[in-house]
C-alpha positions as CSV (number, residue, x, y, z in Angstrom):
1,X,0.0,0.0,0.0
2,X,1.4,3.5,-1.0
3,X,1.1,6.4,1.6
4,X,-1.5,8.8,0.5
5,X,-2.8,6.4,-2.4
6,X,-5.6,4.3,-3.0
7,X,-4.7,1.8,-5.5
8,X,-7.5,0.5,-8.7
9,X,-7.1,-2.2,-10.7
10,X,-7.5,-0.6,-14.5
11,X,-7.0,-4.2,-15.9
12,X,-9.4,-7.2,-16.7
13,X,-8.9,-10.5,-16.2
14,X,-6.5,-12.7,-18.4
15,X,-7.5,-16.6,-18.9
16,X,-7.5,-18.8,-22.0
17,X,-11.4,-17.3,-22.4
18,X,-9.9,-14.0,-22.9
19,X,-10.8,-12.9,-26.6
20,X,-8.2,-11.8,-28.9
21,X,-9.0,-9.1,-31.5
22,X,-11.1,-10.4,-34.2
23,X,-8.9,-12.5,-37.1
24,X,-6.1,-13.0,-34.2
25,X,-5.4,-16.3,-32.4
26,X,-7.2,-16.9,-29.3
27,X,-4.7,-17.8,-26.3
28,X,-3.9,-21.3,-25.4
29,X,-3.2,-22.3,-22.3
30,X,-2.4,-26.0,-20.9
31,X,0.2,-27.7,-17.9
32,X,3.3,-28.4,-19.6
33,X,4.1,-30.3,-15.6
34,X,2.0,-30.6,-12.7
35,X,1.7,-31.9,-9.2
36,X,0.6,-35.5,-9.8
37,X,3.1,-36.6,-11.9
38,X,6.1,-34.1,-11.1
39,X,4.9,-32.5,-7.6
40,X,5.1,-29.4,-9.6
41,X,2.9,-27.1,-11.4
42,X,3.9,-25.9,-14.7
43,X,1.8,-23.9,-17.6
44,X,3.1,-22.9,-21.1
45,X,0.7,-19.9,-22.6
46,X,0.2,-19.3,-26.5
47,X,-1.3,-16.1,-27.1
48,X,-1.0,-12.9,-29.3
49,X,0.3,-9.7,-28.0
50,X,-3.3,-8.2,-28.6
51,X,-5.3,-10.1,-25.8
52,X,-6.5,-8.9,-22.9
53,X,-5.4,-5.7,-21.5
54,X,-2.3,-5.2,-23.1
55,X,-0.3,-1.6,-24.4
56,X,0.1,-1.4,-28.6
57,X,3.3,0.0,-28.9
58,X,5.4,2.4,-31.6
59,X,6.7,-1.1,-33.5
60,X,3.1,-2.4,-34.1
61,X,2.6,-0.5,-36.8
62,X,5.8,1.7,-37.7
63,X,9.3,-0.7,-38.2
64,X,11.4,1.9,-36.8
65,X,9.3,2.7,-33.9
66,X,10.4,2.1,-30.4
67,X,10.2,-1.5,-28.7
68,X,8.4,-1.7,-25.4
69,X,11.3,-1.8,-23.6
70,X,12.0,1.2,-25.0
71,X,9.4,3.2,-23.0
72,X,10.5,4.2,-19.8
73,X,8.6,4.3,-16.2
74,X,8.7,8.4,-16.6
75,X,6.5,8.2,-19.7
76,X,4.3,5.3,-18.8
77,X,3.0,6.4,-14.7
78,X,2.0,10.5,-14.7
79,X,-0.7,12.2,-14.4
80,X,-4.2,11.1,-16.0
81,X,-7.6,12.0,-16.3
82,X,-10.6,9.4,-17.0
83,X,-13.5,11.0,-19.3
84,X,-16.7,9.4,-18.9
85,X,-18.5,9.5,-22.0
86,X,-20.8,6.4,-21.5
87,X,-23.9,8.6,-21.3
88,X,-22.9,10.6,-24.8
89,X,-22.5,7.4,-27.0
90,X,-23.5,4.4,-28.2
91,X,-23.3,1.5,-30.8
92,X,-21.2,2.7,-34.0
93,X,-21.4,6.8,-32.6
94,X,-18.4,9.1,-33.6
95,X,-16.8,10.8,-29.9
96,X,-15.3,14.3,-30.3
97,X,-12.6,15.9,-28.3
98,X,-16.0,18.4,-27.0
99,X,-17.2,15.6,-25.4
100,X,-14.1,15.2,-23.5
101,X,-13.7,18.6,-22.5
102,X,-17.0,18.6,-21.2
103,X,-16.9,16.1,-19.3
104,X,-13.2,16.5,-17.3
105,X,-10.6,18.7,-16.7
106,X,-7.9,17.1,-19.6
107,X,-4.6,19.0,-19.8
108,X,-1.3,19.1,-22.3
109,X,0.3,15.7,-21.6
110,X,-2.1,13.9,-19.8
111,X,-2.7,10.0,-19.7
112,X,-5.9,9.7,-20.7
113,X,-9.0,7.4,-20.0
114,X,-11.7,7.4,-22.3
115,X,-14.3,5.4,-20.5
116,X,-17.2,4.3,-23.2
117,X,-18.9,2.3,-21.2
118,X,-18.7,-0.9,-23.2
119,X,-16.0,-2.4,-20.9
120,X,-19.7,-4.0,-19.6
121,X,-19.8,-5.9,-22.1
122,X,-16.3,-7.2,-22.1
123,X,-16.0,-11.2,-22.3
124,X,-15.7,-11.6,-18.6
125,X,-18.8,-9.4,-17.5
126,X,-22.6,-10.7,-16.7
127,X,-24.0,-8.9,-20.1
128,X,-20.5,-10.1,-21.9
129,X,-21.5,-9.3,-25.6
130,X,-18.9,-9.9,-27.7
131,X,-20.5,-8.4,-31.0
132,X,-20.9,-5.2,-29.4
133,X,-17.7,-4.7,-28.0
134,X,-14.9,-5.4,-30.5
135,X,-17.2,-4.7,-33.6
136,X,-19.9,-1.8,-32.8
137,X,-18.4,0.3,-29.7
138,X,-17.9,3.9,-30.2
139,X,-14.8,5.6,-31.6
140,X,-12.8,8.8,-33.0
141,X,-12.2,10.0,-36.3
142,X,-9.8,12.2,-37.5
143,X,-10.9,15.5,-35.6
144,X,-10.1,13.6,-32.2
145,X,-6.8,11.9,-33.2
146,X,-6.0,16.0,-34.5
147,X,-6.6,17.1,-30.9
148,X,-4.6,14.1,-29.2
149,X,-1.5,15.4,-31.2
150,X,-2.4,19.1,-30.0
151,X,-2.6,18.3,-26.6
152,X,0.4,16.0,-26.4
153,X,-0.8,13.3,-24.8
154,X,1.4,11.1,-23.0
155,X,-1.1,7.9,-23.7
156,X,-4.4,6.5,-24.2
157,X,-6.6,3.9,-22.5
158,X,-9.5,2.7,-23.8
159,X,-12.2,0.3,-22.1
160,X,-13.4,-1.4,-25.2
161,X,-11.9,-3.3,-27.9
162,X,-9.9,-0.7,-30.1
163,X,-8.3,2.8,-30.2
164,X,-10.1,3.2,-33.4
165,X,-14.0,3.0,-34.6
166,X,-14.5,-0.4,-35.8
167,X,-15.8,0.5,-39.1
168,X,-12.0,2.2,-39.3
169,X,-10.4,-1.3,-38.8
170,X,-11.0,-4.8,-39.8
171,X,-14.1,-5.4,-39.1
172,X,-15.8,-3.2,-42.0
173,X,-14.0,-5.8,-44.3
174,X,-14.5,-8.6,-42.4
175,X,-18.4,-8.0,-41.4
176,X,-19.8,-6.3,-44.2
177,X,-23.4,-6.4,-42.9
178,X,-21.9,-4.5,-40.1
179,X,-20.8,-1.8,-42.3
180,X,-24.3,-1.2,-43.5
181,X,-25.8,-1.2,-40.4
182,X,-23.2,1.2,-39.4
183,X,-23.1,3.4,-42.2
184,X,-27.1,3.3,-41.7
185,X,-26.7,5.1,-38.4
186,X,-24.1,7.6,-39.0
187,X,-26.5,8.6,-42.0
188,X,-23.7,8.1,-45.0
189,X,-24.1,6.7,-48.1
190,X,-20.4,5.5,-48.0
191,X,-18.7,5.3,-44.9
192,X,-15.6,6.2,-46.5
193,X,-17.5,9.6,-45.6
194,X,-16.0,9.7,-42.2
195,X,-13.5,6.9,-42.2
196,X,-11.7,7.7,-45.7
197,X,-8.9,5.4,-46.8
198,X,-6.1,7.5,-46.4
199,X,-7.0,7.8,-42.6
200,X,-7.2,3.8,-42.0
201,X,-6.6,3.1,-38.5
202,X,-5.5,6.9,-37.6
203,X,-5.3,5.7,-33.9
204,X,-2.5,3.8,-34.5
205,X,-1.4,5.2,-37.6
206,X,-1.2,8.7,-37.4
207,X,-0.5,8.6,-33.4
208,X,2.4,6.3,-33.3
209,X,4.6,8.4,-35.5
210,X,4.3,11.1,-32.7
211,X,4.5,8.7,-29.9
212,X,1.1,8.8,-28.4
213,X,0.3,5.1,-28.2
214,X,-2.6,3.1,-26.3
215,X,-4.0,0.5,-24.0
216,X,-6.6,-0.9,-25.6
217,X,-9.4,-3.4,-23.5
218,X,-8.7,-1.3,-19.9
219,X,-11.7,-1.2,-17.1
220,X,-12.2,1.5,-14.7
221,X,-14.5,1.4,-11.6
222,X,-17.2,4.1,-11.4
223,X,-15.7,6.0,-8.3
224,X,-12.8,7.5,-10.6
225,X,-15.1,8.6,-13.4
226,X,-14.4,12.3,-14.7
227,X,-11.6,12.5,-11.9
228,X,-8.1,13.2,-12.1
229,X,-5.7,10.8,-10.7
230,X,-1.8,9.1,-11.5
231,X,-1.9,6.5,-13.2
232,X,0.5,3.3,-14.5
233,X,0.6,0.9,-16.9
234,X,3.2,-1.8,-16.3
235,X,4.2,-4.0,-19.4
236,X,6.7,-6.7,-19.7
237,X,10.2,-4.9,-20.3
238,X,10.1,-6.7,-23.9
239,X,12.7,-6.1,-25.9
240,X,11.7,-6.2,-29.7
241,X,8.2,-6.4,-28.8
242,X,6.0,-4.4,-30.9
243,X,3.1,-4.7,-28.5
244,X,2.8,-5.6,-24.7
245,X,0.2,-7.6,-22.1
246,X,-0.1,-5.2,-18.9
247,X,-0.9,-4.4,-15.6
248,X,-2.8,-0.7,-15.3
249,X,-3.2,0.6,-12.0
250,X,-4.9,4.0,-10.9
251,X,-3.4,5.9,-7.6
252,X,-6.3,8.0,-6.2
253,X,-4.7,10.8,-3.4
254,X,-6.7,10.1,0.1
C-alpha cells in the first residue's frame, strides 16, 4: 500500500477465455508439468500480444518505432484524467474531443481514459457481448486523433476493444453487414465519408509516429469517473516487442 494512495485495478482478467482481436489467435493455455506426476505445477501460454489488457506499442505499426522496452517508467506512470463519456455514445457513434472537455478537466500531456462504457460488455462481464464490444463500440475519427496530437498526450486507454472505430479497422471488411448497419446510423451513403482510406486506423497510424500510443481493453471502476488521478501501466520490459500484455493501475490521493 502507498502512503496517501488508494490503488484501482484498471486491468481485466486474463484466462485462455480472454478474446483476442477479431482474425487473431485466441490464447492457449495448458500444464506443460503438474503436481501429480512431477509435484510441480507448470503452464506454457500461447497467445497474441493483442489479448487482454495489453499496451500497442510504436513497432506495431511503424518498423522503426520504439520496442516496449524502450518506453521508460517516466513516460508510462503521470498524471491522468478518466472521461466518462458512456452517457454521450452508443453502438457505432463518432466521440469528439468536445465531449471530453466537457466532461473532465484534460490538460497538455495527460494519460488519458476514455471510459465508453462498453468495458460492460467485455467477455468476462454478466451482459458479456462480444459483437458489441470489438465490432460496434464507439470511436474517434480524425478530428479527435487531430486534438490528441495538440494536446500532447502522453497515452491513451480505452475500455473497449480498439483505439479506433471499428468500421475504421477490420471489421468493416470482415463483417460487411456491419458496415451497412453502421453506415445506416451515421446517415452516410459510403462510410468512406467519415472513415476515408487514407486515414485507416488513424489511432494507430497517425499517433504512433508522434509517440502517443494506447492500451486498448482497460476497465475503470465508477468511483474515478471524470476524476483526475496518476496512473500506471506496467508491461513486460520486452525487448523487440511491438506490443505488450499489462498491468494498469490507478493511484487516487486520500
Amino acid at each position: 500500500m502507498l502512503d496517501g494512495y488508494e490503488m484501482h485495478d484498471l486491468t481485466q482478467p486474463w484466462s485462455a477465455d480472454t478474446p483476442a482481436w477479431p482474425t487473431y489467435d485466441n490464447p492457449k493455455v495448458w500444464y506443460e508439468k503438474s503436481l501429480d506426476t512431477e509435484k510441480v505445477n507448470g503452464q506454457k501460454i500461447e497467445f497474441m500480444n493483442h489479448t487482454g489488457t495489453h499496451l500497442d506499442g510504436e513497432k506495431h505499426f511503424i518498423a522503426h518505432g520504439r520496442d516496449i522496452e524502450a518506453m521508460g517508467l517516466d513516460e508510462l506512470v503521470g498524471d491522468g484524467v478518466v472521461a466518462d463519456i458512456s452517457d454521450r455514445v452508443g453502438d457505432y457513434d463518432v466521440y469528439t474531443s468536445e465531449m471530453i472537455e466537457d466532461v473532465c478537466d484534460v490538460r497538455e500531456g495527460d494519460i488519458l481514459f476514455v471510459h465508453t462504457g462498453y468495458q460492460d460488455y467485455a467477455w468476462y462481464q454478466d451482459e458479456a457481448d462480444p459483437h458489441r464490444y470489438f465490432c460496434a463500440h464507439p470511436g474517434p475519427n480524425q478530428e479527435f486523433a487531430d486534438w490528441c496530437k495538440e494536446m500532447e498526450l502522453e497515452y491513451l486507454l480505452l475500455d473497449c476493444g480498439s483505439a479506433d472505430h471499428p468500421m475504421n479497422t477490420v471489421v468493416r471488411d470482415v463483417r460487411p453487414e456491419l458496415a451497412e448497419e453502421a453506415a445506416d446510423h451515421l446517415g452516410v451513403d459510403d462510410l468512406d465519408e467519415i472513415f476515408p482510406p487514407e486515414g485507416y486506423q488513424l489511432m494507430h497510424t497517425e499517433l504512433f509516429p508522434e509517440g502517443i500510443v494506447h492500451v486498448e481493453n482497460a476497465r475503470v471502476p465508477e468511483t474515478l469517473l471524470n476524476e483526475r488521478v496518476q496512473i500506471g501501466t506496467f508491461p513486460w520490459r520486452f525487448r523487440g516487442g511491438e506490443s505488450s500484455v499489462c498491468r494498469c493501475v490507478a493511484f487516487e490521493e486520500v
